[in-house]
C-alpha positions in Angstrom: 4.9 -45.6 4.6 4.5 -42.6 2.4 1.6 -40.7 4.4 3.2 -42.0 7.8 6.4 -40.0 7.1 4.8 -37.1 6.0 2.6 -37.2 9.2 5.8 -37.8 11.3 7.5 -34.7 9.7 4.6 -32.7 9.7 4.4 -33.1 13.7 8.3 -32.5 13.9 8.2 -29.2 12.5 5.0 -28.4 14.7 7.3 -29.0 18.0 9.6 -27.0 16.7 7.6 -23.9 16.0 5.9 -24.7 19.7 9.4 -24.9 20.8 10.5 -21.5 19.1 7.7 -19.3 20.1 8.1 -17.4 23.3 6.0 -14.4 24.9 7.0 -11.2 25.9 8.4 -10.7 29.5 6.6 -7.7 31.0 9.0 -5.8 34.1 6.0 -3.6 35.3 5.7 0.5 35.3 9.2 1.7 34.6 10.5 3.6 37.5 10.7 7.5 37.7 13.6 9.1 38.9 13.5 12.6 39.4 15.9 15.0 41.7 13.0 17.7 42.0 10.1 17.4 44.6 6.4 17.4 43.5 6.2 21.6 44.5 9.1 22.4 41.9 7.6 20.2 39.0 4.0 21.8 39.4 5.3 25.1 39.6 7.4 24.1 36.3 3.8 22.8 34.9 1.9 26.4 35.9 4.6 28.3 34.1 4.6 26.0 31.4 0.7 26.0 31.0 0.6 29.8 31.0 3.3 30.6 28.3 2.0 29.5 25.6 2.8 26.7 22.8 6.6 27.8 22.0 7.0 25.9 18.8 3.7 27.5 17.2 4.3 30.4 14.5 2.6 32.5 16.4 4.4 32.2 19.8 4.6 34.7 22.3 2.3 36.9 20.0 -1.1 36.5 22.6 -4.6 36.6 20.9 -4.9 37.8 17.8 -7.9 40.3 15.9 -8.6 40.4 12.8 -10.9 43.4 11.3 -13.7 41.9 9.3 -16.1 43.8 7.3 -19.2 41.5 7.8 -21.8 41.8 10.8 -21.9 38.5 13.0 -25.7 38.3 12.1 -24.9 37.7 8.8 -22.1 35.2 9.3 -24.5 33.5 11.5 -27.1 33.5 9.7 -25.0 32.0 6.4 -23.7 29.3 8.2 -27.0 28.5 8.9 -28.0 28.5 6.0 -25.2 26.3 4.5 -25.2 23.7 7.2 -29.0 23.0 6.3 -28.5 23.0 2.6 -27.6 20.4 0.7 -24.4 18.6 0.4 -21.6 21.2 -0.6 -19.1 18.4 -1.3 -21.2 16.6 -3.6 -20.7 16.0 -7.1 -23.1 18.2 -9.3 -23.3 20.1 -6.6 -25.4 23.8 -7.3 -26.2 22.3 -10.6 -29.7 21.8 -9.8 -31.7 18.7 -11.5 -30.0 17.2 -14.3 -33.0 15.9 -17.1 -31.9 13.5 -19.1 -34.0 13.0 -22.6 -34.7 9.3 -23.4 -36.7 8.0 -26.2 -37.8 4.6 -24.4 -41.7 5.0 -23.2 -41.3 4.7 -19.2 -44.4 2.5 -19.0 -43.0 -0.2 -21.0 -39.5 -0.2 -19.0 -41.6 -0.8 -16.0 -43.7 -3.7 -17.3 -40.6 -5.1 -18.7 -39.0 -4.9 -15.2 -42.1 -6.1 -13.3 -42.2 -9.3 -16.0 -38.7 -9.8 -15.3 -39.1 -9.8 -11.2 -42.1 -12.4 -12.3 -40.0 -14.9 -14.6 -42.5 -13.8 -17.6 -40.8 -14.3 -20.9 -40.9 -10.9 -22.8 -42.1 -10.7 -26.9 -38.8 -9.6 -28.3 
């Protein structure tokens, strides 16, 4: 009786969460409205293309040149240079090779690992 009741309670609350899901309607493409005819909006859009951004800092202001003291060559021909070297971002970076001193004999770590890999029991 136990295990029936929870059976019959378990499928009451699934018809209920059937019964309380529902999808989305969809109404289509909402509608567009407009008073002005297709030649007024595109010449709206030309004047608007050619202006500018109006909310940048620099608005109204046109193109911009700044002196530099470098020849382009050479600007070239670091970026070059840095976008073959090594990873700029890295940590240790233009530190060269670090060397780190270790007593323990390199051979013996490696016939340790190999015996390891193996299943060989090691003299301790």
């Amino acid at each position: 009786m136990n295990t029936a009741s929870k059976l019959l309670s378990g499928f009451a609350l699934a018809i209920l969460a059937a019964a309380g899901v529902q999808a989305e309607t969809y109404d289509g493409v909402a509608k567009v409205t407009s008073t002005q005819t297709r030649a007024a909006v595109r010449a709206e859009g030309v004047v608007a293309a050619r202006s500018g951004d109006q909310f940048s800092d620099v608005a109204g202001q046109g193109v911009t040149s700044i002196a530099s003291s470098v020849a382009r060559a050479s600007v070239r021909t670091q970026g070059f240079a840095a976008a073959h070297s090594a990873n700029p971002y890295a940590e240790g970076y233009g530190q060269g090779v670090t060397r780190i001193e270790s007593p323990v004999d390199r051979a013996s770590v490696r016939m340790q690992a190999r015996a390891a890999a193996r299943g060989d029991r090691l003299p301790i």
